[in-house]
N, C-alpha and C positions, 0 to 999 in steps of 0.2 A: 900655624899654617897661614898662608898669607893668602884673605881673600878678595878676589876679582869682580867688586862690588859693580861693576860696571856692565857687567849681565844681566843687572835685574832691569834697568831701561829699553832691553832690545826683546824681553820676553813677550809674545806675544801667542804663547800656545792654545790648542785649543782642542782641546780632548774630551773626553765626556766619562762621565764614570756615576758614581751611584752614593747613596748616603743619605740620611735622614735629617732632617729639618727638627726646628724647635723654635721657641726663646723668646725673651723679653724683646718689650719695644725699644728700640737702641741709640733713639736720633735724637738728640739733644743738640748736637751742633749743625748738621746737617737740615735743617726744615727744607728746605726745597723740593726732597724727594718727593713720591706720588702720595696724597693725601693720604691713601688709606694705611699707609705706615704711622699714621698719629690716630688717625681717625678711623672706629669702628663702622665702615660704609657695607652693608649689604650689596650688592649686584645681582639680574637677573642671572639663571643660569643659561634661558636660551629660549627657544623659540613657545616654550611647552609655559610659560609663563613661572615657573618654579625657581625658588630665591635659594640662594646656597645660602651657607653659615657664615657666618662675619668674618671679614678678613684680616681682622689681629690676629699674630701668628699666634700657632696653634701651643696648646698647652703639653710642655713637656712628658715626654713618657720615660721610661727605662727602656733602652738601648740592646737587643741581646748582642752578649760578648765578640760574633764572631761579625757583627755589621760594623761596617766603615764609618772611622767616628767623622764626622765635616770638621773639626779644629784639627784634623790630620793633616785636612787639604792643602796642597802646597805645590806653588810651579818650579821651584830649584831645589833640586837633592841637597842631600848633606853630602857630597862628593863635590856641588859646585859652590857650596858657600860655605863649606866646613866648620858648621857649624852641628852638637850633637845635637842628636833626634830628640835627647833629655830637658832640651834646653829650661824649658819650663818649671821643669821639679817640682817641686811642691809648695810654686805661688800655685791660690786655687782660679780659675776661670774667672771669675767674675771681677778679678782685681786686675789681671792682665788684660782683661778689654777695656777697663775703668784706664790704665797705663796707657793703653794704645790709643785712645780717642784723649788722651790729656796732652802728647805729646805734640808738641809745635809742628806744625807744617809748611813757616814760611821761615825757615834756615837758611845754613850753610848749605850748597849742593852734598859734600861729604855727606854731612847728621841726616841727609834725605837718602841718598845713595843706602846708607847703613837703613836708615826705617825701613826702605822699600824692602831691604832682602829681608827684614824680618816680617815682613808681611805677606813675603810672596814665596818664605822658606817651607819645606816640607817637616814638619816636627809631629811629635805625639802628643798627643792632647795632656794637657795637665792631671797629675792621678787625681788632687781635691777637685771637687764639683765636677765629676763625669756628669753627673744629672744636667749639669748646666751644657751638657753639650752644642755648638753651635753659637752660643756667644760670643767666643775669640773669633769664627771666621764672619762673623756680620761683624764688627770692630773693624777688622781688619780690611773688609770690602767698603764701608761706610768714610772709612779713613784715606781711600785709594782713588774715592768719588770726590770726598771733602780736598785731596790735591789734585784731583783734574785727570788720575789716572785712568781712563778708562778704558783703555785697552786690557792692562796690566788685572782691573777688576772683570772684564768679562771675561779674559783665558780662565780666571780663578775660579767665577760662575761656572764656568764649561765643567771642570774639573767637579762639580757637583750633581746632583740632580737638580738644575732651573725650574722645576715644575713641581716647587713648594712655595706656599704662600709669600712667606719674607722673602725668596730668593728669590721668585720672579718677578719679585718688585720692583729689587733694584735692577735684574736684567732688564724688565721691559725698560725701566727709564734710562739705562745706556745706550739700549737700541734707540731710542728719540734722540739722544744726543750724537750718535755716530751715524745715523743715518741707516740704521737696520730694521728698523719698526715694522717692514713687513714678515721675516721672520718671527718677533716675538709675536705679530698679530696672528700668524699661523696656528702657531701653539695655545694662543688665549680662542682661536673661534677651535681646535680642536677639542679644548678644555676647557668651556666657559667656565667653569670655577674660578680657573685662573685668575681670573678679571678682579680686578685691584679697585677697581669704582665704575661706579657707572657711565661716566666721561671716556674712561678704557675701553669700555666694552665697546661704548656706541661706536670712535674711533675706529677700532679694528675692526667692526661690522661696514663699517664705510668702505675701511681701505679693501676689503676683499669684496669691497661692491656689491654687497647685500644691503644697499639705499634704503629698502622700506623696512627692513629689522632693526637698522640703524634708527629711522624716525620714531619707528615703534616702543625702542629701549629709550629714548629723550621723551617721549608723553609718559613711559612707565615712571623714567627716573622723575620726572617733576608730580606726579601723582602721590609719589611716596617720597616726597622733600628731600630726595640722596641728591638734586642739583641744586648749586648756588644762582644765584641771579646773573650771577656774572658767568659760572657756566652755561646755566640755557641760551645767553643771549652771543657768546662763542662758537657753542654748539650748533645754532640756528644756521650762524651765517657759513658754516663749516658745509652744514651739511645741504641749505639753501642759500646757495651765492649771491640769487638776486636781491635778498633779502636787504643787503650791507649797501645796492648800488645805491642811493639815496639814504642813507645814516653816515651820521661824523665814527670816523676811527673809535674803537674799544677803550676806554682806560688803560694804561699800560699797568699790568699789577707788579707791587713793590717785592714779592717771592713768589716769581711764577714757577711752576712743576716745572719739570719737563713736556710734558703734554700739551699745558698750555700755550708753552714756549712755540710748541710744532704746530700747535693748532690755529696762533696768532700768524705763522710763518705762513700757514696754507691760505688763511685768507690775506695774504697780502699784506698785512699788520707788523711786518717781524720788529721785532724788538732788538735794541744792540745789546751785546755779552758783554760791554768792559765793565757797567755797573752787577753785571750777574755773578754770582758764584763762579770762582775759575773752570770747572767741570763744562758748562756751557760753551766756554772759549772753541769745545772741539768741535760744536756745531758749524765753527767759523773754516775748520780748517777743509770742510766738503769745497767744491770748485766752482760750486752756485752762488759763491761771493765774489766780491772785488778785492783786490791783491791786498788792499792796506789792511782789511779786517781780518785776512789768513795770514799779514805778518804779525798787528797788533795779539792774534790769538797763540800764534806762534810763541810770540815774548812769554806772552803770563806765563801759559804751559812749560816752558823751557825754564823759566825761574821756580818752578815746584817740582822739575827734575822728571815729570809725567810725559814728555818728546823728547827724543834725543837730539845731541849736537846738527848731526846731519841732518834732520827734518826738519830744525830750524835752519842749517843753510841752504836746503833745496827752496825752501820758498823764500831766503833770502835774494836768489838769482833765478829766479822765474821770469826777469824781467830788467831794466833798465832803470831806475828812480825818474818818473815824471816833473818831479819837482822837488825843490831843498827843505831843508829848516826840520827839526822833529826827526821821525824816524826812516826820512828818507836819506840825511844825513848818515843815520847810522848805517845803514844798508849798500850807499854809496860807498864807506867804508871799508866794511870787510868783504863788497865786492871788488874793490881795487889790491885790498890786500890777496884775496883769493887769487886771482889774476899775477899780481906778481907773484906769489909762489910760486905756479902754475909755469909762469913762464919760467925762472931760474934766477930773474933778474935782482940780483943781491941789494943793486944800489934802490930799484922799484921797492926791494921788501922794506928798507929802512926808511924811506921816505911815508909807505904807507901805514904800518904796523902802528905809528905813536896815533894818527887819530884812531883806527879802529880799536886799538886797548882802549883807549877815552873814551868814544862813542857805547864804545860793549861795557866798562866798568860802570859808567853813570847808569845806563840801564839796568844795573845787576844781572851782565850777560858774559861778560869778562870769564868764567869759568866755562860755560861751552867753547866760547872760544877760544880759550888754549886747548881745551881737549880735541877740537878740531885742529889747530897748527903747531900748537906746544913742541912734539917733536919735529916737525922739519923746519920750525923756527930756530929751535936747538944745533941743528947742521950748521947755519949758516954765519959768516964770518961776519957779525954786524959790528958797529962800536956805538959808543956816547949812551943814549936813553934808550934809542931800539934796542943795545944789548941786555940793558938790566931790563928792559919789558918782556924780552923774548924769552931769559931768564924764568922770569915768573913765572909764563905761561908755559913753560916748560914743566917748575913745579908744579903748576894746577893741572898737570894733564898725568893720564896713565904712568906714563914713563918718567915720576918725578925722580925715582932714586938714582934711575943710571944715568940723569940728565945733571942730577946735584956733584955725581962722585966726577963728571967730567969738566966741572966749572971754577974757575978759577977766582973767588970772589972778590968783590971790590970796593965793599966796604963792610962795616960791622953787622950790619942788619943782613947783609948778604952772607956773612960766614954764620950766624944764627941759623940762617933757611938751608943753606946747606946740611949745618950738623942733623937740623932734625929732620928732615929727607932721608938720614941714613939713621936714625933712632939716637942719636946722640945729643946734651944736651947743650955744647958747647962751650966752650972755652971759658969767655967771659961772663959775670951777671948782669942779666940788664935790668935798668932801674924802672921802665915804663913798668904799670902792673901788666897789662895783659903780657908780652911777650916773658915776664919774668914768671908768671902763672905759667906759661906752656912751657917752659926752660926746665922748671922744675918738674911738671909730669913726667922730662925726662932725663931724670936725677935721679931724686933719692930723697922724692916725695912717697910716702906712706896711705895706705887708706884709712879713710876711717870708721869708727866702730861700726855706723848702720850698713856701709856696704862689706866690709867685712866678716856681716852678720850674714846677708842674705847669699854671700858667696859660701859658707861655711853650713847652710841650712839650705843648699842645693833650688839655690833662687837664681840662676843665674840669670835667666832672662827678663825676672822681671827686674837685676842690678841696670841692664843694658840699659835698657827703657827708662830707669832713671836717669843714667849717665847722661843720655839722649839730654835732659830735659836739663840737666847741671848745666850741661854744655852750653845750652840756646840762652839761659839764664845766665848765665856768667859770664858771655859774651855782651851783653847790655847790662849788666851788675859787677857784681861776686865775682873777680877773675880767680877766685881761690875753688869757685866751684869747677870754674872750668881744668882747675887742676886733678880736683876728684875725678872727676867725670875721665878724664885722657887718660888715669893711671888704673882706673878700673876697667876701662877697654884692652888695657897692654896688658894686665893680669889675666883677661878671659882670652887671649891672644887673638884679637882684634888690632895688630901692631900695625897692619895696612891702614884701617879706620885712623887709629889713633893717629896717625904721622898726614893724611891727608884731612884730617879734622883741623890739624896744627899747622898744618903751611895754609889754610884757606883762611883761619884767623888771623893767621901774621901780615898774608898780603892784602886782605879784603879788610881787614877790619883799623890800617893804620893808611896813609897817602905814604904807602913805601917804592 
C-alpha cells in the first residue's frame, strides 16, 4: 500500500483525551529542556506555603487492562499511513525509545518524512514491557522537540493528559517557544503542583499578575537554594525592571531553557536562535521579529522537515529583498521564479529556475522547492539545464512517478532516475558505489541474516528504525548499507519511502 508520507507535516490536531503518565528520565540528547527533567527541584505548592513531592517523574505503577495505554497515542491512523497497529511486536519498550532517540535527525527530507509518520502513527503499545508504559511516547515527543517539531509534538501532548509531571514539562516548554505560555501558566497556577521549578512557578505567578506571590516564591526559592545565582539575578530584573536600568546586560548562557530564553526575551536581553538548538528557531517565526530572523528560522525548520514547503514560501514573499549577497540572494530567487510561474511566462520560468535550484540546493532547500513547483515545472516546455533541473524537481516532489513515466530522458544518469521512480532497477550497472548500491535495492538484492531475523520474530518496527539508520550511515559510509536499508523498506511495503529515499540520494547526494 503506498503511503502519503506527506501528511505528517501538515498535522497539526489538537484533541484532548486521557491516559496515565510514568517513566524514566529520558534526556540525554535533549538538555535544553526545563531543568527539572534532570534535576530533582521541589516547588512551592501555593500560597498556604506547603511544598509538593519532587518533580522527577513519578514511579511506575500497573495500568488496569481497560485504561488508555500513552505509547497508543498517535495523530495518523493506520487508514492514513497503512501502517499495522502491530507494528511493534515484540521489540520490548525500552529498546524502541533506545532506536527512536539513536536515529538521525539531520537527513534526507524522505528518512524524515518516514520518522515523522512513525512518531506521530497511532500503534499499540508493544506486548514486552507494558510496565514500561509511556517510554516510547516521551521518545517520541523528545525527538520531535530535538527536530524543531513543535507543533507536530503539542497536537501529540493534546492527545494525552498534559497535567502529568513529565508531560507538562515538555508542554509548558513548547508553549515558551510558540508563544502560548499563557495557557500553560493557566493550568500550572490551577495546579501548582504542576510547577516544574521554581523559576516556573514564579513566571506564571507574574504573568497572571499576582506580582506579590511571585516576589514571595523568589525569597521562598532562594531560602531553600532551588535558585541558581544566575536565576535570582534574571528573576529580579523580570520581576523588578528598574532594577537592570543601571547594570550591564546578563551573561548570555551557553544552554539556556526555554524559560530562560523568554525571560531573557522580556527584559529586553533576547538572545539569537542560530547558535540554539533548532526547536528555538520557532520562537523566531512569531511577528515580533525582523524578516531575516523569520527567514533564517524558516531555513533551519524547513531542513529537519518540522514547517512545510508553503510556510517557508510565505515568509519567503512577505516582502521585497532590501539588499543582495547571502540569503537575500536566495529569496530574490525563488521569488522571481515564483512570479514567473504565476505568470505563465515559459521563457521567465527558464531563465529564473537555474539560480533558484542553486541558491535552494547549496542551502539544503532544493527538496521543498521542488515540492513547491516540481509539478508545474514538469508542464512546461523548457530545454538545455532548466529541463534537466525542472526534471529533478519534479522527482523530488509528490508526483515523482507520473512525472518520471512522462519524461523522456537524456542521458544515463537520467534513465537510472527514471527506472527507479517507477520501482525498476534499470537497464545498465552503474559503476559509481552509491548509485550502484541503490540500483541494486532494486534488483535482486537479498537481506540479511539480522534483518531477516527481526522480520521473521515479528520486529518489524523496530527493522524500520534501523533501516532509517543504515540508510543515514551509508549515505556518508557503507553504500552497501544503504542497500540493506531500501530493500528492507520494500519488503515491509514501504515502496513509496523506498523509491523517494532513492531518487533524494541520487540527485542530492551526486552534482547530477
Amino acid at each position: 500500500m503506498r503511503i502519503e508520507l506527506s501528511l505528517v507535516l501538515t498535522v497539526t490536531l489538537a484533541l484532548a483525551g486521557t491516559a496515565r503518565a510514568q517513566s524514566e528520565d529520558p534526556l540525554s540528547a535533549i538538555d535544553w529542556l526545563s531543568e527539572s527533567v534532570r534535576e530533582d527541584i521541589q516547588v512551592p505548592r501555593g500560597h498556604d506555603g506547603a511544598v509538593v513531592q519532587s518533580a522527577a517523574p513519578p514511579a511506575v505503577s500497573v495500568t488496569p487492562l481497560d485504561t488508555p495505554r500513552l505509547d497508543s497515542v498517535g495523530l495518523l491512523p493506520g487508514s492514513t499511513t497503512g501502517l499495522p497497529a502491530d507494528l511493534w511486536g515484540d521489540t520490548g519498550a525500552v529498546e524502541i525509545a533506545r532506536l527512536i532517540r539513536a536515529t538521525p535527525s539531520e537527513t534526507l527530507p524522505a528518512v524524515q518524512d518516514l520518522f515523522y509518520m512513525l512518531l506521530l502513527a497511532e500503534l499499540d503499545p508493544p506486548e514486552k514491557g507494558a510496565a514500561d508504559d509511556g517510554v516510547i511516547l516521551l521518545a517520541r515527543l523528545d525527538k520531535l522537540l530535538e527536530m524543531g517539531a513543535l507543533e507536530q509534538a503539542r497536537a501529540l501532548l493534546e492527545r494525552t493528559d498534559p497535567a502529568q509531571p513529565a508531560l507538562f514539562r515538555r508542554w509548558f516548554d513548547i508553549s515558551l517557544l510558540t508563544g502560548h505560555e499563557d495557557r500553560a501558566c493557566r493550568a500550572m497556577r490551577a495546579t501548582p503542583d504542576l510547577a516544574p521549578t521554581f523559576p516556573a512557578r514564579i513566571f506564571c505567578l507574574a504573568r497572571g499578575n499576582d506580582w506579590n506571590a511571585a516576589a514571595l516564591s523568589l525569597e521562598t526559592g532562594r531560602a531553600l537554594n532551588h535558585i541558581t545565582e544566575y536565576q535570582d539575578a534574571l528573576l529580579a530584573r523580570f520581576l523588578h525592571p528598574e532594577l537592570a536600568e543601571d547594570q550591564p546586560p546578563l551573561p548570555a548562557p551557553s544552554r539556556p531553557s526555554p524559560l530562560v530564553f523568554r525571560l531573557l526575551e522580556a527584559i529586553g536581553e533576547p538572545l539569537p536562535t542560530n547558535s540554539l538548538p533548532v526547536a528555538f528557531a520557532q520562537a523566531d517565526l512569531r511577528h515580533n521579529g525582523g524578516w531575516k530572523a523569520r527567514i533564517d528560522a524558516a531555513e533551519r525548520l524547513a531542513r529537519r522537515g518540522a514547517i512545510s514547503p508553503n510556510q517557508l514560501l510565505g515568509i519567503y514573499t512577505e516582502a521585497l529583498p532590501a539588499a543582495s549577497g547571502g540569503v537575500w540572494d536566495r529569496v530574490a530567487a525563488v521569488q522571481k521564479l515564483d512570479v514567473a510561474l504565476i505568470s505563465g511566462d515559459t521563457d521567465a520560468v527558464q531563465r529564473a529556475l537555474p539560480a533558484a535550484w542553486s541558491e535552494m540546493r547549496a542551502a539544503g532547500l532544493v527538496v521543498p522547492l521542488s515540492r513547491l513547483y516540481g509539478p508545474r515545472l514538469a508542464r512546461l516546455a523548457l530545454g538545455g539545464t532548466a529541463k534537466s533541473m525542472a526534471f529533478r524537481a519534479g522527482l523530488l516532489s509528490d508526483d515523482y512517478e507520473a512525472i518520471a513515466s512522462t519524461h523522456g530522458p537524456l542521458s544515463r544518469d537520467e534513465t537510472l532516475l527514471r527506472m527507479i521512480a517507477t520501482g525498476q532497477p534499470g537497464p545498465d550497472p552503474m559503476r559509481q558505489p552509491l548509485p550502484a548500491a541503490v540500483q541494486q535495492a532494486f534488483a535482486d538484492a537479498t537481506l540479511g541474516e539480522n534483518m531477516r531475523y527481526r522480520l521473521e520474530h515479528r520486529e518489524i518496527g523496530e527493522a524500520i528504525l534501523m533501516a532509517l539508520q543504515l540508510i543515514a550511515d551509508g549515505a556518508e559510509g557503507d553504500p552497501t548499507d544503504v542497500t540493506e536499508g531500501l530493500v528492507l523498506l520494500r519488503q515491509v511495503g514501504l515502496e513509496d519511502a523506498a523509491r523517494r529515499i532513492a531518487l533524494q540520494l541520487l540527485i542530492l547526494g551526486r552534482d547530477t
